[in-house]
N, C-alpha and C positions, 0 to 999 in steps of 0.2 A: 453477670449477664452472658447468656450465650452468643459465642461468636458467630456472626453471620457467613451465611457461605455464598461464592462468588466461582463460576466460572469462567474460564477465560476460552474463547473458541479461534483457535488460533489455524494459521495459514500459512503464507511465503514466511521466509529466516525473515524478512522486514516485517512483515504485519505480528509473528509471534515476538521481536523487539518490541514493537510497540506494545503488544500485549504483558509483556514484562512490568515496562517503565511503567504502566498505569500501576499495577499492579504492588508495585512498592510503596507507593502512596496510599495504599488500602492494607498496608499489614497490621493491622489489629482485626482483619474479615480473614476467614480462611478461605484459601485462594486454592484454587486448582486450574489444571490445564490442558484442552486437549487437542490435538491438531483438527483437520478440519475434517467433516465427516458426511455423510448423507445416508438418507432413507430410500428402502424400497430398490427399484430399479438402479438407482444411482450410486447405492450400498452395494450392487451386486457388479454393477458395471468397474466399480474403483476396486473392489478386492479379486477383481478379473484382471487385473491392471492395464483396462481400457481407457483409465483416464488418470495414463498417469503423466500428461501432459499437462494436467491441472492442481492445482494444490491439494484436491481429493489423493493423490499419488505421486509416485517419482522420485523426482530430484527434489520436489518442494517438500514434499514432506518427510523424506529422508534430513533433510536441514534443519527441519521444522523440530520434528524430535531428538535431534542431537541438540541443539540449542538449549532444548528442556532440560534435556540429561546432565548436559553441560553443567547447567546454571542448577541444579539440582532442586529443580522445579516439583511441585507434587502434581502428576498429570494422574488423570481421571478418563482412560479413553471413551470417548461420545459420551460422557457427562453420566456416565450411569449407576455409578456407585453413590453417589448421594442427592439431598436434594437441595435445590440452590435459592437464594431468595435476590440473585441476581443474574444475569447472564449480559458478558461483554461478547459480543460479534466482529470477525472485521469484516467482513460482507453478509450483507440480504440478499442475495442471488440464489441463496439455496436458506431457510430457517429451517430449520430441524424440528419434525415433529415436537421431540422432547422438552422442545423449548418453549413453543407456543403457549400463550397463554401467561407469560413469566415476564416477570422485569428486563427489559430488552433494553441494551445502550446499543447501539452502532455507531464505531468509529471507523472514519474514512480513512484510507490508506493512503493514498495520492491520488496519481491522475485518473480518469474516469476518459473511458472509449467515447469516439465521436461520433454524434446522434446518425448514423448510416440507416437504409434500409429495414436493416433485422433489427434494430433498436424501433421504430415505428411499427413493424409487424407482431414483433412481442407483443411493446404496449396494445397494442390497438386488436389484438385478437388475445391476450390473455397466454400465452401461449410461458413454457419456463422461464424465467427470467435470465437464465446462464445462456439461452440461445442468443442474446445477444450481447454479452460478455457484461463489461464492467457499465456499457451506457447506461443501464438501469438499476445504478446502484442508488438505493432508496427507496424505490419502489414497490416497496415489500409492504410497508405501511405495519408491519407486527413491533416496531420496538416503538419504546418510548419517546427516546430522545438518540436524535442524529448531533454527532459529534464531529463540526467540518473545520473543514483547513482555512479559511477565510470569509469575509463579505461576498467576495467574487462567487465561490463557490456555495455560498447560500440562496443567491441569485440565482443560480445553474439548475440546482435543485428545486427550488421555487417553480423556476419557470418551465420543469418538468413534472408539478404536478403534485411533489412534496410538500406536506404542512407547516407554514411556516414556523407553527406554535412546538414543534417537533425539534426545529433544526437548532444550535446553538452553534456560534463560530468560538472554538477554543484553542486552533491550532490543532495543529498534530504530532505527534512524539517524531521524528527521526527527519524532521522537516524544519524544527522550530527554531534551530539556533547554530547556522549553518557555519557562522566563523567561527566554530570550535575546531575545524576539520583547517584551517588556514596553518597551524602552527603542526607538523608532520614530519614524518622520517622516509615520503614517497621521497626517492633518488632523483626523479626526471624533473626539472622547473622547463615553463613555455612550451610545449608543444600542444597538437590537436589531438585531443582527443573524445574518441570513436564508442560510443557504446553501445552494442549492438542488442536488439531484441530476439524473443522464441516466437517472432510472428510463424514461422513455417511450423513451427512444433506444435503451434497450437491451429493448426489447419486454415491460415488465411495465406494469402498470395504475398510474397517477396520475392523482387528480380534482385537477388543480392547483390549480383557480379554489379549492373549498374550502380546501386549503393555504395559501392564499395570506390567505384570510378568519378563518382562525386566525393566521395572524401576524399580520395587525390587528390583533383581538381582544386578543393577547396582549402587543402594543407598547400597546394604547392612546393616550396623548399621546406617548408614547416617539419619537423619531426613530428610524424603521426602513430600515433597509439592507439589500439584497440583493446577494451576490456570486454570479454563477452560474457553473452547474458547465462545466468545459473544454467538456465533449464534449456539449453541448447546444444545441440553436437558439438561438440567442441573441436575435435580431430577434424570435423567437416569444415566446420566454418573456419579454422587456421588455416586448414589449403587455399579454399577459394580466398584467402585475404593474401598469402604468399605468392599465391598466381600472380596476382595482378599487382601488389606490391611487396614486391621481397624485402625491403628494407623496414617495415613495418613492425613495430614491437607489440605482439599480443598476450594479454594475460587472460588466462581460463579464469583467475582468482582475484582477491584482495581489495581494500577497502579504495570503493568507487569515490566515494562521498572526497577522499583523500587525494585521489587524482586528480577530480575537479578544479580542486580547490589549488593545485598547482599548474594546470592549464591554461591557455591563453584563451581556445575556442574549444567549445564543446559540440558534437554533432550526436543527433541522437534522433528517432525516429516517432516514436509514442510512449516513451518513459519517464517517470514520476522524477527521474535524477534531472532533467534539465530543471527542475524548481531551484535544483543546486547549485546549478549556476547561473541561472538569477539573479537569483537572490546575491551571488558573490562577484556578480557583474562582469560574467563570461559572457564572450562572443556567444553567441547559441544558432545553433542552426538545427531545426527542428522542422516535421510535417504539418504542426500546429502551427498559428499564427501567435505573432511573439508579443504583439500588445496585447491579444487575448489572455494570453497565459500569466503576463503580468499581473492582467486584472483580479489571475485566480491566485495568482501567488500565496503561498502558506506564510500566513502570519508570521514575523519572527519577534518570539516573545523569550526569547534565552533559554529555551527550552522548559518553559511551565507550563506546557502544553498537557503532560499527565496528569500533574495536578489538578488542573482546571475539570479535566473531565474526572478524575477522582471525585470533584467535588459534587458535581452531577449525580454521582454514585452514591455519595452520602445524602445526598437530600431525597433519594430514591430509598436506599434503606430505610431512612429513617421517616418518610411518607411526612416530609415537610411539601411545603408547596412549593408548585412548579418554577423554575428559574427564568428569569422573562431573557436575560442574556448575559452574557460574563463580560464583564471589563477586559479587554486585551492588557492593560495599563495594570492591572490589579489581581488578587487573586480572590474576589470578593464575589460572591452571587446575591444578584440583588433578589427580592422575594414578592411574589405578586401580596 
């Protein structure tokens, strides 16, 4: 029988991870890979590299394609050398012409923006879904099945307008099984640590210096760490943190997941890593509220998170009937 073919539409070094893991779990399909891409205007704006603030360019996709190379990935750039009789997504904010029309899985990455203004404007005038970043993720309505990180977040989606019969809670890859990161060779045990975001990179307002004076505040004597975000100035943002604390240990690199997981408190602003420490029962201090985010918390199922949606993939390929939901407890799909 011929092998089926399967693209993978990859994004940040974390979402083409996840796109990986899935992806091991389907090696009897041939798999390709390609970072993330756009039509039209949005093709012309990214190879201008006006946006390479966004996974369309930059730092993301500089990471994006090394990862591949790395891992000696078969990448297929914008899907266009052959034809697929699947397509994994990590965001609907943009679907690709070439795609339309085609077996569509979207799996959630992590955290998703907060319903603000231009999330209501979008929706309600139709207008790109990228103008209002990640709060409209799902909203695409082009793929089959949504593949999310918990109950919590089936809810979220639901009750923005997503189909229920769409969404499936199966966990997410680099979310699902966060005590593997507990046993490490990070150097530092107990302190606070700081993880900073690309809000200014990606054109929204940050008073960082105040940020920066609440993580004081809130390390006190504490030995405080800062790990900053990929896609941000880096040379920029170590000044403004030595200004204001010189005793301050910051890393441009290295495995975040692994700091966490040695930290006493974690401070962090709008990013997917406070699930991390959650889930490993760090102080957290966050812009979100903290019984919310529990409620969205990413299942931890030991990391069977790819599997589960591998399995979605199979019962796609093979045009079985639809999954009504996955046992978290199990790797079983039951069958309408």
């Amino acid at each position: 029988m011929k092998k089926q073919n399967i693209l993978f539409i990859c994004g940040s070094e974390n979402q083409t991870k996840m796109m990986h893991k899935i992806s091991l779990q389907l090696q009897f399909c041939n798999n390709y890979f390609t970072p993330f891409y756009g039509d039209g205007l949005v093709r012309i704006c990214a190879e201008n590299k006006l946006l390479d603030f966004s996974i369309l360019g930059g730092e993301f996709r500089k990471r994006s394609e090394k990862y591949l190379k790395d891992n000696k990935l078969k990448i297929d750039y914008r899907g266009e050398g052959n034809y697929y009789d699947l397509v994994f997504t990590c965001t609907d904010l943009i679907i690709q012409k070439n795609i339309k029309g085609k077996k569509i899985i979207l799996v959630q990455e992590g955290m998703t923006d907060p319903e603000d203004i231009m999330y209501y404007i979008v929706k309600y005038l139709k207008l790109p879904r990228y103008f209002a970043s990640t709060s409209t993720t799902g909203l695409s309505n082009y793929y089959k099945y949504f593949c999310v990180a918990s109950e919590g977040y089936k809810e979220l989606f639901i009750k923005k307008g997503v189909s229920p019969e769409k969404i499936i809670v199966t966990g997410i890859p680099n979310f699902d099984n966060v005590k593997e990161n507990i046993n490490n060779d990070f150097i530092y045990r107990d302190y606070v640590l700081v993880a900073t975001s690309d809000t200014r990179e990606t054109f929204k307002y940050e008073n960082r210096n105040k940020f920066i004076l609440e993580c004081k505040k809130i390390a006190g004597e504490q030995e405080i760490i800062f790990k900053l975000h990929p896609n941000e100035n880096h040379d920029k943002a170590e000044k403004e943190i030595k200004d204001l604390i010189p005793n301050a240990i910051v890393f441009k690199s290295g495995n975040i997941d692994n700091m966490i997981a040695n930290c006493s408190t974690l401070i962090t602003k709008y990013s997917s890593v406070v699930y991390i420490g959650l889930a490993l029962d760090k102080k957290v201090y966050s812009y979100f509220n903290t019984e919310e985010l529990k409620k969205l918390l990413p299942i931890q199922n030991n990391g069977t998170s790819a599997k589960k949606i591998a399995q979605v993939a199979i019962m796609l390929l093979n045009e079985q009937n639809d999954p009504k939901e996955i046992d978290s407890n199990t790797l079983l799909l039951s069958r309408s």
